[in-house]
C-alpha positions as CSV (number, residue, x, y, z in Angstrom):
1,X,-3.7,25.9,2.1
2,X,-1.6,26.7,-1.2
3,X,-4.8,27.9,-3.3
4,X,-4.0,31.9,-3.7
5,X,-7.4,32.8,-5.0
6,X,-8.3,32.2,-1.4
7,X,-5.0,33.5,0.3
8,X,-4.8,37.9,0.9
9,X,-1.4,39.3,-0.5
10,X,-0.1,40.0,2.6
11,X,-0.6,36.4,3.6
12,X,1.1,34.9,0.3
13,X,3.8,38.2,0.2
14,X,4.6,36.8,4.1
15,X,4.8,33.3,2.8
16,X,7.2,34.0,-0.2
17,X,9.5,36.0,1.8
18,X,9.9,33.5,4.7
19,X,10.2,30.1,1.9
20,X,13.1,32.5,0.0
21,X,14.7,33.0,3.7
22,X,14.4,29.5,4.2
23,X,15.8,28.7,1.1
24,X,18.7,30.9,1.5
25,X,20.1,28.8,4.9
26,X,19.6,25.0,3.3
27,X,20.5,25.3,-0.1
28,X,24.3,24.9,-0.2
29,X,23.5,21.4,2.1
30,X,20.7,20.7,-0.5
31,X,23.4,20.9,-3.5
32,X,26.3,19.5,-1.9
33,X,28.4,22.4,-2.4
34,X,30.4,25.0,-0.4
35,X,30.5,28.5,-1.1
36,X,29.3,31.8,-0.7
37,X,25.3,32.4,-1.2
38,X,24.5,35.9,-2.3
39,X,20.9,37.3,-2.7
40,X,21.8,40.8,-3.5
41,X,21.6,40.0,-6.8
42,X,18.0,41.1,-7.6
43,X,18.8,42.7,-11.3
44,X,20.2,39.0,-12.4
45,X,16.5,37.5,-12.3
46,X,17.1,35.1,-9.8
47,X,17.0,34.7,-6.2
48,X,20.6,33.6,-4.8
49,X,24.0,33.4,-6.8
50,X,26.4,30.7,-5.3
51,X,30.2,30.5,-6.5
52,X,31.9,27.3,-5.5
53,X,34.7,26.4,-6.8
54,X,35.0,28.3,-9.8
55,X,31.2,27.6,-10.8
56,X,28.5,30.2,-10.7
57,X,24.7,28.4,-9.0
58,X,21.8,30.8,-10.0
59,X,18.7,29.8,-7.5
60,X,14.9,31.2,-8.5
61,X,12.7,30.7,-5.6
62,X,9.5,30.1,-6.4
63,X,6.2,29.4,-4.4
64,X,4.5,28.4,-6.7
65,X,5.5,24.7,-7.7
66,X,5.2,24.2,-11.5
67,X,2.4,21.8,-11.9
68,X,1.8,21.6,-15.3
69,X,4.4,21.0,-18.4
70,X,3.5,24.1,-19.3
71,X,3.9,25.6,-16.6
72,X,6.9,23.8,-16.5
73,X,8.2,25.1,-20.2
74,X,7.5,28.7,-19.0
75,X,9.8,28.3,-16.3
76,X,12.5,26.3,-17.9
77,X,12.4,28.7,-20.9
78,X,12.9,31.9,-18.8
79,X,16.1,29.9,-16.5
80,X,17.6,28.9,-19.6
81,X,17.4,32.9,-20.7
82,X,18.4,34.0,-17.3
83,X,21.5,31.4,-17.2
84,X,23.1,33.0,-20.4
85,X,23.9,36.0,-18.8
86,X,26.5,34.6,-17.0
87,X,28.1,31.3,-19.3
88,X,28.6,28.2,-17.7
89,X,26.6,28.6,-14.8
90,X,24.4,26.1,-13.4
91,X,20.6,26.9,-13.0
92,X,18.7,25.6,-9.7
93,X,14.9,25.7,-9.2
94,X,13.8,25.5,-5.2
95,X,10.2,25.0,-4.8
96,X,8.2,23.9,-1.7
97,X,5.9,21.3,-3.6
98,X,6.8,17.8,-5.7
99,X,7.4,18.1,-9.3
100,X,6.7,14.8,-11.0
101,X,9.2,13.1,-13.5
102,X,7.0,13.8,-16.4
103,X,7.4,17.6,-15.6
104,X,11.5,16.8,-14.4
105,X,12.4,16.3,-18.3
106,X,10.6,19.3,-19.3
107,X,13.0,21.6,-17.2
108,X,15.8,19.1,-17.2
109,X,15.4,20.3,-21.5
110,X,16.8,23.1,-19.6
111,X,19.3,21.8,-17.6
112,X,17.6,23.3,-14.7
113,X,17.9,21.0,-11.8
114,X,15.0,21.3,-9.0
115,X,15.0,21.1,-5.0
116,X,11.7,20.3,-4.4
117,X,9.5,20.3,-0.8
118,X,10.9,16.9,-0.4
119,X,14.6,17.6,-1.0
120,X,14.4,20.8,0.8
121,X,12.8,19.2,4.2
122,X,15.4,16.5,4.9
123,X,18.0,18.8,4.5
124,X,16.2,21.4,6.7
125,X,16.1,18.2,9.8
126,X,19.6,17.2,9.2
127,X,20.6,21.0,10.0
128,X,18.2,21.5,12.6
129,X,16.5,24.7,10.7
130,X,12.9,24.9,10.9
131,X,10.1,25.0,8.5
132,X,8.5,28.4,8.0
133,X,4.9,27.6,9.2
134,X,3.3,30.0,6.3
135,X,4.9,27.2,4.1
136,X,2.9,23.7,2.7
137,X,5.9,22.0,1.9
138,X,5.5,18.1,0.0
139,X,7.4,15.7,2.4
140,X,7.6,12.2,1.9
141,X,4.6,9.9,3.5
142,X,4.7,6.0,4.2
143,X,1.4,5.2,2.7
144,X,1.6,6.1,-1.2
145,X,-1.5,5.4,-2.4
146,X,-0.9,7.7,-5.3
147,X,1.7,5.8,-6.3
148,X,0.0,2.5,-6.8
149,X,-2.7,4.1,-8.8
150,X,-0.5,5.6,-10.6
151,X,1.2,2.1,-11.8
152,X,-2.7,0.7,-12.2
153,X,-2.8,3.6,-14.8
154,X,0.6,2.9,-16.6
155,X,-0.7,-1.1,-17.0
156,X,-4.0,-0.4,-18.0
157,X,-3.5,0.1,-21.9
158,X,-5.5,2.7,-23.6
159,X,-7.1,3.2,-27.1
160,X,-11.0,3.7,-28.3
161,X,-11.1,0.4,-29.7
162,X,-10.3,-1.9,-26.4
163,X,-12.7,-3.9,-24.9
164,X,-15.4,-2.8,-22.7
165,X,-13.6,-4.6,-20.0
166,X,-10.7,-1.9,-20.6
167,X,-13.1,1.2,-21.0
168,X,-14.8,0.3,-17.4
169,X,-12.0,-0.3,-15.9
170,X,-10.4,3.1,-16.4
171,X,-13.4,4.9,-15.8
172,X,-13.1,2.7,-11.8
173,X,-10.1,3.9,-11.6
174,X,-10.8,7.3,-12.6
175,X,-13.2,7.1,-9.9
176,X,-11.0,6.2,-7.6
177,X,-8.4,8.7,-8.6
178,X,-10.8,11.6,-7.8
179,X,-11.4,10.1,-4.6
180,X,-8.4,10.1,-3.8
181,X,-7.4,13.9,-4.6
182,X,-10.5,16.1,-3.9
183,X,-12.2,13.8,-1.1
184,X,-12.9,15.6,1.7
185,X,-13.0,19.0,-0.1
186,X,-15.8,17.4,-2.6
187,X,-18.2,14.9,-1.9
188,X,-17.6,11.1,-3.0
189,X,-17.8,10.0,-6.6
190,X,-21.1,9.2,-8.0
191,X,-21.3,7.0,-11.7
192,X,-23.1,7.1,-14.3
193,X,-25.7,9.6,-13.4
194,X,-28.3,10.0,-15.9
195,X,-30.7,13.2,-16.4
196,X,-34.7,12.3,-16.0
197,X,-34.4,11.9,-19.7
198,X,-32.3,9.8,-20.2
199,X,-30.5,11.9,-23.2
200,X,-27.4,12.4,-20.7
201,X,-25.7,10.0,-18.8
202,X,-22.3,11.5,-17.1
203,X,-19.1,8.8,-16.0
204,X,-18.8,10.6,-12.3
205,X,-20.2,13.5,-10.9
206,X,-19.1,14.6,-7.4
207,X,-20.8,17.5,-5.6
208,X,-19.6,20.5,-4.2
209,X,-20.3,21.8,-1.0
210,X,-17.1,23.5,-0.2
211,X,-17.2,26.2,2.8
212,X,-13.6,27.3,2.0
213,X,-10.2,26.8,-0.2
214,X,-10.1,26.3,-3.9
215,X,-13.4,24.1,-4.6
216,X,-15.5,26.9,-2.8
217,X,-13.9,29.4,-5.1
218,X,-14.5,27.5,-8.3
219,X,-18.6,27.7,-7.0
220,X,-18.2,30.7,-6.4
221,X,-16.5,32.1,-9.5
222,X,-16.9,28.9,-12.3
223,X,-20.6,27.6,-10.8
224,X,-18.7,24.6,-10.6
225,X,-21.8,23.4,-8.0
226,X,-20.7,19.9,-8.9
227,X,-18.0,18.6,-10.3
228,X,-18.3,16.4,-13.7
229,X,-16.1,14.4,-15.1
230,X,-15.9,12.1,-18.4
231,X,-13.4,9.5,-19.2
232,X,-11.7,8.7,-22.2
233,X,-9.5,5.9,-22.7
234,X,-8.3,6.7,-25.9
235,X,-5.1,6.3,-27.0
236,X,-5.1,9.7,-29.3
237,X,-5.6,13.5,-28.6
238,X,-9.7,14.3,-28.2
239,X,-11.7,16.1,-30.4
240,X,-14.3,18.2,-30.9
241,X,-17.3,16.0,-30.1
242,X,-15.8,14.9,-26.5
243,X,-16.1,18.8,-25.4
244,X,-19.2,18.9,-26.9
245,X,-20.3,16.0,-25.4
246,X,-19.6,17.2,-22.0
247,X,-20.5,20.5,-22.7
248,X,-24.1,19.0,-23.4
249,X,-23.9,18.0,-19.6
250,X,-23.1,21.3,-17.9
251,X,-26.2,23.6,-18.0
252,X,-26.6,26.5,-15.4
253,X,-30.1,25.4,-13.7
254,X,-29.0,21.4,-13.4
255,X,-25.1,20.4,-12.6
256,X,-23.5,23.2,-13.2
257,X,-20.8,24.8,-15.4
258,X,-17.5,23.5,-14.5
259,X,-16.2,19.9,-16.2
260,X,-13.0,17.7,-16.4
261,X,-12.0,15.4,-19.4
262,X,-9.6,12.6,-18.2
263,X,-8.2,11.4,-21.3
264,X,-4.7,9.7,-21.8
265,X,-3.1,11.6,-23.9
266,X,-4.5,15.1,-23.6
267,X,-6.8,17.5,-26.3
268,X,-6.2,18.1,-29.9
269,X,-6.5,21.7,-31.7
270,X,-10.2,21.4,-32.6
271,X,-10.7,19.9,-29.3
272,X,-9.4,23.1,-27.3
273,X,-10.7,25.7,-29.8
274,X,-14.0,24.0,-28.6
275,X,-13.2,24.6,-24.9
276,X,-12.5,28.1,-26.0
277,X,-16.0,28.3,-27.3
278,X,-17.9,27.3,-24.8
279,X,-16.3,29.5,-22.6
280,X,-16.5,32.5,-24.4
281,X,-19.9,31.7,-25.6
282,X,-21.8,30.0,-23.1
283,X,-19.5,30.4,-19.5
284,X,-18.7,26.1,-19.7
285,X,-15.3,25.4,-18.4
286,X,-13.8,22.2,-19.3
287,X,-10.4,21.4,-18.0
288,X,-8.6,17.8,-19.9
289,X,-6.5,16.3,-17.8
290,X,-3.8,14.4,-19.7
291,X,-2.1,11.1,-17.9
292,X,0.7,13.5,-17.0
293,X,-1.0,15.6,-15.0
294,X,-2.9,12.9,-13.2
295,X,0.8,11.6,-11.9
296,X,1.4,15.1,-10.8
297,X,-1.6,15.4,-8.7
298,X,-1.2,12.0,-7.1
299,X,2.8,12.6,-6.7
300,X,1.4,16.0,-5.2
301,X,-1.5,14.6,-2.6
302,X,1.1,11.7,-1.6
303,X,3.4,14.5,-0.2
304,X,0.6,16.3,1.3
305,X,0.3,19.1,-0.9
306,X,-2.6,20.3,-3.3
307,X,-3.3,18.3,-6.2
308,X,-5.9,21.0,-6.8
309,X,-2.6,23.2,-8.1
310,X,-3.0,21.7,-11.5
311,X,-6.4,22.4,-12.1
312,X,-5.4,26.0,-11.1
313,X,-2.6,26.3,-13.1
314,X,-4.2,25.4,-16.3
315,X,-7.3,27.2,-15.7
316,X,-4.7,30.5,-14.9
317,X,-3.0,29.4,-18.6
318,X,-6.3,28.9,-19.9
319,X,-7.7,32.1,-19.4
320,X,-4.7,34.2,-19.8
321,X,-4.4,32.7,-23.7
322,X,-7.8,34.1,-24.6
């Protein structure tokens, strides 16, 4: 379980200490290099400093594996700070998760280069070192069924204007991409689920009878009793209206006050000066999930880790801007 709303410290302290031990015995095979790894080095900022042959490696260990680009930025932002203390030094990022390509160029800006979970568990089998149970770690699976939706989403060309053909065939494959991440955990995707009215008629709503992990906390915490979800193929940020709109759907008495936009290209400023609104206002969260952050959850859930990190992440960001 990586959702640390859900995890005691002393769990998640145990965890952190045994990935950074871990860490410390696989990460000169992981680089290629030879050299001396030192982790008394805790007033630097970073985990491990490696000199090999004449070059100074700074490692940061993180549980936590950046999900998000911002995320990503933060991180990237602080290396890049961290790496000027000592000039001409390269900067290393070890996580135990999968950090998509779209997230990649964000701290590559940085020229921070990343072991992920991946990286970091075929070195640990070709040394014989063993994984620190405490630890999900994202290793690579046969079946990638993530991966071919995510090249069904890269053909399928977006903007507001294409044909209905284009506009229900996203909204499928939304469908199917929520399938794919939360179920089990949430219940299977329902469509176009109308109130008795007939005012409001949502794209997919998938209930949420979670007992434990992250979806029972966002009941628990965000009444997110069932997750809804609107889909917008356009082809520029969204605005206002497609908050309100699914704002209009959340209502404490009928589904709910938790909702997702999946949108292409992500939410413009009017658009999240709305979600700040509704929050502040009337206790709606609504989380847009950008194409970007779709590939990172289904680069994520084909590894076997939690695609659910995202949504996490940008809820933790969300919050912490107010």
């Amino acid at each position: 379980m990586d959702h640390r709303e859900r995890v005691p410290f002393s769990q998640r302290a145990k965890a952190a200490f045994e990935f950074e031990e871990f860490v410390g015995k696989v990460v000169l095979e992981a680089l290629g290099v030879t050299g001396e790894v030192r982790s008394d080095v805790a007033d630097g900022g970073f985990d491990f400093q490696i000199s090999s042959e004449g070059q100074e490696i700074l490692v940061e260990v993180k549980l936590d594996t950046p999900s998000t680009s911002n995320r990503a930025r933060q991180i990237g932002s602080r290396m890049r700070e961290i790496g000027q203390l000592i000039p001409g030094s390269r900067m290393v990022l070890a996580v135990p998760g999968v950090v998509a390509p779209d997230r990649l160029a964000v701290l590559q800006k940085d020229n921070v280069q990343v072991l992920d979970g991946r990286i970091l568990t075929r070195t640990a089998r070709r040394l014989g070192v063993q994984l620190p149970e405490s630890v999900d770690f994202a290793d690579d699976h046969a079946d990638l069924v993530g991966k071919k939706l995510i090249q069904r989403l890269d053909a399928l060309p977006a903007g507001k204007k294409q044909s209905a053909t284009g506009w229900v065939a996203y909204q499928k494959l939304c469908e199917e991409i929520l399938a794919y991440l939360f179920c089990p955990g949430l219940e299977n995707p329902r469509t176009e689920v109308s109130t008795a009215s007939k005012v409001n008629r949502r794209d997919i709503v998938m209930a949420n009878y979670a007992t434990d992990g992250f979806w029972e906390f966002m009941r628990s915490h965000y009444r997110a009793d069932f997750v809804i979800a609107d889909a917008k193929n356009y082809a520029a940020a969204i605005k206002k209206s497609e908050v309100l709109q699914i704002a209009n759907y959340l209502t404490d008495r009928g589904a709910g006050l938790f909702g997702l936009i999946i949108t292409r290209v992500g939410a413009s400023v009017g658009a999240r000066w709305t979600m700040r609104e509704q929050w502040v206002l009337y206790n709606k969260l609504i989380v847009v999930l950008d194409d970007s952050d779709v590939r990172q959850m289904l680069i994520a859930r084909d590894s076997g880790t939690a695609a659910e990190l995202v949504i996490r992440q940008k809820i933790e960001d969300f919050r912490l801007d107010l």
